[in-house]
N, C-alpha and C positions, 0 to 999 in steps of 0.2 A: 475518235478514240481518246483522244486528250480530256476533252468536255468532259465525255464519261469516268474516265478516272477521277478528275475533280469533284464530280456531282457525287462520287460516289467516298471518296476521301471525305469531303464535307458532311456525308451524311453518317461517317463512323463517328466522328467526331461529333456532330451534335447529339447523334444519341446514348455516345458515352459520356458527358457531359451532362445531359440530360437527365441520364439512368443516376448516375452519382446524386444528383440534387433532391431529383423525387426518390431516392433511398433515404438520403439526410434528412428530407421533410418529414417521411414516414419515422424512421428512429428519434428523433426529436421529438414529435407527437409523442410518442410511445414513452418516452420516458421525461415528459412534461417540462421540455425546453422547448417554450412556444415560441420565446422569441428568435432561436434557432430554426424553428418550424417556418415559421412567415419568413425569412430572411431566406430560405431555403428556398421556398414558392417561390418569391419572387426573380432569384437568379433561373429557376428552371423558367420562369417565363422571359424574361431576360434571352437567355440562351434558346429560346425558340424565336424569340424576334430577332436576333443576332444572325443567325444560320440560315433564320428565311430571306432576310435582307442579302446576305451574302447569295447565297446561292440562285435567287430572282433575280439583283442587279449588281451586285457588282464585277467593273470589269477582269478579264484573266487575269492582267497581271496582278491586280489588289487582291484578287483569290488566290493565285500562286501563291502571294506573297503572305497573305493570312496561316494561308496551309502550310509554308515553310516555318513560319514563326511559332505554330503552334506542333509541328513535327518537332522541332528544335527545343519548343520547352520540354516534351516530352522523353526526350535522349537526354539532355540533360537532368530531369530529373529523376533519370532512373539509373545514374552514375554515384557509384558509393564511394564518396572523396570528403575525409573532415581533417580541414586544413592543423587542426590543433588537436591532434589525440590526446584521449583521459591516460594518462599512464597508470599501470600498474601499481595498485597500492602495495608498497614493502611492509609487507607482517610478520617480516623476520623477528623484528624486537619488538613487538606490539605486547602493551603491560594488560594485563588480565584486568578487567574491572573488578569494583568491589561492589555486591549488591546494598551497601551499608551508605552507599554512597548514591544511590538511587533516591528523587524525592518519594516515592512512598514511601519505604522503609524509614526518610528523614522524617517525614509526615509521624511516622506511627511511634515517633520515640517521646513525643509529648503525653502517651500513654506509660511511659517505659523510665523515670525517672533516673533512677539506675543507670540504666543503659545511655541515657542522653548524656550520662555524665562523662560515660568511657568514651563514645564519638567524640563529644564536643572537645574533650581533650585531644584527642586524635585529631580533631579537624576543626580548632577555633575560631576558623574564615567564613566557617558556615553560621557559625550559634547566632548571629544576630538576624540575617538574611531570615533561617529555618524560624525563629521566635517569632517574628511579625507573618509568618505562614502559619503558622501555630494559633496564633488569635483569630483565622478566619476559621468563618462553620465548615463542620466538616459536611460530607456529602450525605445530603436526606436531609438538612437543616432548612424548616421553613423561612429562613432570611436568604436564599441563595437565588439568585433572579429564575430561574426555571424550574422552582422546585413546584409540585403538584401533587396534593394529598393522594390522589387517586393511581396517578401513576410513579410517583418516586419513588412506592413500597413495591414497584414490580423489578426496578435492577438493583435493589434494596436485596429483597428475594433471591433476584441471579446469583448476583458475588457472595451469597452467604451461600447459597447451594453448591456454588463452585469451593467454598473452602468447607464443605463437607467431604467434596471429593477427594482432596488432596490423597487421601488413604489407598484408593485404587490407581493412583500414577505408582505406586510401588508393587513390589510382591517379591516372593522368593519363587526363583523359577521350578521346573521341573527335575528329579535330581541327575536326571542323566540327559547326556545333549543327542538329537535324534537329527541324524544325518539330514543334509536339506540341498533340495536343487535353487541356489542362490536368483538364477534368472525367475525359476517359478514362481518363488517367493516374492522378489521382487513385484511382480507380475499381479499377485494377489493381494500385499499390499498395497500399491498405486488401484487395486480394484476393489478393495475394501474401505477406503481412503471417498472413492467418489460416493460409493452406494450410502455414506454416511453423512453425505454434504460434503465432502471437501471440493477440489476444484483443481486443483494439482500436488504432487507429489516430489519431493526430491531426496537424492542418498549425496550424501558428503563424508567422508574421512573428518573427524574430527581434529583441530590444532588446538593448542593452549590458549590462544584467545578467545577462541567460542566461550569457554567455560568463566562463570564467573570466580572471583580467589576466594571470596567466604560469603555464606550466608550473611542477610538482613532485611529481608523484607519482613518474618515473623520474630516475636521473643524467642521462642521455641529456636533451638537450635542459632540463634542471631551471635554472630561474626565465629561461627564453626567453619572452617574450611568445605571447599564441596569438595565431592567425589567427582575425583577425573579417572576413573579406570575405563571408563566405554572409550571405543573406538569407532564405533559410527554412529550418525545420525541421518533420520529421517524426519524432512522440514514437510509439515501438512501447511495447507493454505487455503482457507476458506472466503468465500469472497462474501461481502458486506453489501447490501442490500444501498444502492444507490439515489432511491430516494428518499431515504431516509436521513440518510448524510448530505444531502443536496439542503436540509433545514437546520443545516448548522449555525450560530454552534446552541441551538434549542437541546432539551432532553430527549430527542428524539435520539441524537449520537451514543450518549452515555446507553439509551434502553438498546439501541442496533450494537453496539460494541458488548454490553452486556450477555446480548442475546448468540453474537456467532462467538463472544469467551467461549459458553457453554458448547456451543459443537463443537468448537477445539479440542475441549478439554475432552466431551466425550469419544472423540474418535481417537485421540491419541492414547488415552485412557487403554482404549478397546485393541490399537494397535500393538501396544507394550503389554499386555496379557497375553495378545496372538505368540507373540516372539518367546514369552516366557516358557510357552506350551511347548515351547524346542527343546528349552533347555538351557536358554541364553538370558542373562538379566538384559533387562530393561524395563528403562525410567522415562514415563509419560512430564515433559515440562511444559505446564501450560499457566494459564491467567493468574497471579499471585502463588506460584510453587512453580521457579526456576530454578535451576542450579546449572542451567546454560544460558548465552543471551540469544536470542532466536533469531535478529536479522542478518548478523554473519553466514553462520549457516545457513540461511537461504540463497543468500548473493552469492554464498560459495558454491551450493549444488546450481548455480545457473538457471534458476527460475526470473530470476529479476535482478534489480538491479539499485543501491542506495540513493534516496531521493533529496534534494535541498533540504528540505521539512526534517530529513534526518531520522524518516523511516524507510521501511523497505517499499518498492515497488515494482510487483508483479507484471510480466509479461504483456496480462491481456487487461487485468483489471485494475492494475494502477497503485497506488497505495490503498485503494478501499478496499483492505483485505485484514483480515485478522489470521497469527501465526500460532503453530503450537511445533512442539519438537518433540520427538521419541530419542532417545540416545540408549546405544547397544553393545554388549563384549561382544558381537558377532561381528564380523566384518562383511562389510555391505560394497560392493563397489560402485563408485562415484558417478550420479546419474550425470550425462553432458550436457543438460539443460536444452533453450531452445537458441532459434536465430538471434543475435544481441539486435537489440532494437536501440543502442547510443541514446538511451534514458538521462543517463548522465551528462551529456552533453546539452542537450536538451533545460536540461535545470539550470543548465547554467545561464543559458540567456533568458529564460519564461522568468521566475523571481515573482509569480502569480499568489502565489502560496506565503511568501517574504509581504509582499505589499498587504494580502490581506490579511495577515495575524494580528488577531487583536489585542494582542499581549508584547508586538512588536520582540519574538521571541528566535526568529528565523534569520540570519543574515541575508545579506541581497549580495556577499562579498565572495571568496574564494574559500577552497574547503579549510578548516579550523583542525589544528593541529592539537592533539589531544592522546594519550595511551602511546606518544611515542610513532604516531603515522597520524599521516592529514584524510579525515573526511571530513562529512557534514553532519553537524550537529545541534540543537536547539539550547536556547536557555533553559535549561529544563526550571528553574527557579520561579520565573518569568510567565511560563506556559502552566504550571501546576498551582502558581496564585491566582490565575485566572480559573480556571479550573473550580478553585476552592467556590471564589466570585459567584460565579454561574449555576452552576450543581449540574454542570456536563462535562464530556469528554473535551469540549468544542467542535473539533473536526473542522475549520475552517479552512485549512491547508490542502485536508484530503477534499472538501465541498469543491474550491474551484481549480484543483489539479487537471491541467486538460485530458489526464490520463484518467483519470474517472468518469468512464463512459462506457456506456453495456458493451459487453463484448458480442457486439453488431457486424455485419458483413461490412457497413461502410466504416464502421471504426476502425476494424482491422487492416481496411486499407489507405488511411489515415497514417494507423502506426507503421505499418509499412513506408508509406509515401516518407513518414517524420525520419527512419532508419537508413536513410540512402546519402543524405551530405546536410551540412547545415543550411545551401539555401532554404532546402525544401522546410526546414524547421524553423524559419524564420518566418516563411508563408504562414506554415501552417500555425504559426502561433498569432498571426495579427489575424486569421480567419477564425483563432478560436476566439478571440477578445473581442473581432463583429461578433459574431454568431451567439456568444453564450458572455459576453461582459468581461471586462477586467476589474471591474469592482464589486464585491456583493455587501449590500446591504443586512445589517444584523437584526434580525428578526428583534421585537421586544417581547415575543409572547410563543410557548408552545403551539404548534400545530394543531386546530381542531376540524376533524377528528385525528386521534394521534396514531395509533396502530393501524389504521388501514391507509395510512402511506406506505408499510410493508409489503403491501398484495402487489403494488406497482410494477 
């Protein structure tokens, strides 16, 4: 009876083990981490010579004692204990940002003469930093290492298409407000949301730091106060095509960022006209037409959670996601998001995304105290002159974030496994740095062919 129990212990175990490897070999394959792929094969072969040795010849007690040890990691790693909890960020006194103070907006005031005059007075610490930003090519300039006649007039195309749209994120509602069952609603946006590309949905209660204090990303209306009269917001979330971003930081980033702007913009676009047809204003903010900042309200509706890189990162897909916001006078009650996956924990020991910025723009230190509360935040000065350099988005950060990886049955039990205590995130971060590298190398040249890394 004993034997059997053993034989039969040992045999769950290799084939769960087993199953896990030849799943990663397969997901790896599939989304062109080969050397993930081979390193995979090899432990599942590994793990068949291991089990068969065990199970052929070794004596009971080194079998007991295998099966104890490997019962033992197994309880233990599925105990949810992190000895140093993220505390609570206090946003009782968090100061409103100014969009004036954003580098694109500082970017576009070398257009704006005038206007650089009123900032620069306002903010003298910047004039010389912004000047020598100001002398590199703008984006589309055949001096900029990734630029490509043929494709840098295609997100060239995007962002001008997208500030066509600006005009459909507004409207004036309908004149009278038509009764509505808030769950059904709810229900139909979160279902009108996927059928347009999105990928998740969230509702949050809007506070006064969401919103930025005054326009500047355009002349037009630049350091006007924004409208805070909405009271809720709906965070859409579009995920970003993975191998595309895996060729950072080539123009492959800037055309893939480019390209899920435009579904932002359209579905949110489409979502704040739904809502108008009630009765209720709302305002679509998406790609270059903000007057909210959109990864607050994400983190707040519980979708994800703010990442080192000092963007947001989604649940399932990591930072490769592109955001847009609807904001509304209807009141929307606060979606509860999902299980927390302790992402932020996680940042703090990996510093994946810190080591490889090429602009040395990321700290590898503690959250940075800024607006009156500590998160994480980049040099954005730092990050937008490389930027200029390149004629891409870069995406480096988001390229080797362990959290960017298709939302697979074995990634999601990864992210799971990483959500239970920090051992396990410590594993699983020296198996992401076998498996898929701790250093990436900077391409020197676009992707050929370049848009059918999208079909991936």
């Amino acid at each position: 009876m004993t034997d059997t129990l053993i034989f039969f212990g040992n045999l769950v175990l290799f084939a769960a083990a087993g199953l896990f490897f030849f799943m990663l070999a397969v997901s790896s394959f599939q989304e062109g981490a080969f050397r993930a792929c081979i390193l995979a094969f090899f432990f599942l072969a590994a793990n068949t010579l291991f089990w068969g040795l065990v199970i052929r010849t070794a004596p009971l007690w080194l079998n007991l004692g295998i099966l104890a040890l490997a019962g033992g990691f197994i309880i233990l790693s599925s105990i949810c204990f992190f000895p140093d909890p993220v505390q609570p960020r206090d946003l009782s006194t968090a100061v409103q940002y100014d969009e004036r103070d954003h580098m694109f907006a500082r970017n576009n005031l070398k257009h704006h003469p005038d206007l650089a005059d009123i900032y620069y007075n306002m903010h003298p610490e910047n004039k010389s930093r912004d000047r020598q930003i100001h002398k590199k090519p703008d984006f589309g300039d055949p001096n900029q290492v990734y630029y490509d006649p043929y494709t840098t007039p295609c997100y060239e195309a995007a962002f001008a298409y997208l500030h066509q749209t600006i005009p459909a994120s507004m409207g004036e509602p309908a004149p009278e407000h038509v009764p509505v069952d808030t769950d059904r609603l709810i229900a139909t946006i979160t279902d009108l949301v996927r059928f347009y590309g999105g990928c998740d949905t969230g509702f949050v209660r809007l506070a006064p730091h969401h919103f930025y204090s005054h326009r500047g990303r355009h002349a037009a209306g630049w350091g006007t106060p924004t409208d805070q009269t909405h009271h809720s917001a709906i965070v859409i979330v579009v995920p970003m095509n993975i191998r595309m971003l895996k060729h950072s930081p080539t123009a492959t980033v800037i055309q893939e960022s480019a390209g899920k702007y435009v579904e932002a913009a359209k579905i949110s676009n489409i979502v704040a006209g739904y809502l108008r047809r009630f009765g209720y204003q709302a305002r679509a903010h998406n790609d270059g037409n903000y007057e909210v900042l959109c990864v607050p309200p994400a983190v707040a509706s519980g979708l994800g959670e703010l990442g080192r890189m000092g963007i947001f990162m989604h649940h399932r897909y990591g930072p490769c996601v592109r955001l847009a916001v609807v904001t509304t006078t209807l009141d929307l009650p606060e979606s509860r998001g999902e299980q927390r996956l302790y992402m932020s924990h996680f940042c703090r020991i990996c510093k994946k995304c810190a080591d490889n910025c090429p602009s040395g723009s990321i700290t590898t230190g503690k959250e940075q105290e800024s607006r009156n509360f500590a998160h994480w935040s980049i040099d954005q000065e730092k990050c937008f002159s490389y930027w200029k350099t390149i004629g891409s988005d870069c995406g480096m950060c988001i390229s080797v974030c362990p959290y960017t990886k298709p939302d697979t049955l074995v990634h999601r039990l990864v992210r799971f496994y990483i959500s239970k205590n920090s051992a396990n995130q410590r594993i699983a971060l020296f198996m992401d740095d076998l498996l898929y590298g701790r250093r990436k190398k900077i391409a020197k040249n676009n992707p050929d062919p370049f848009f059918r890394h999208s079909n991936g």
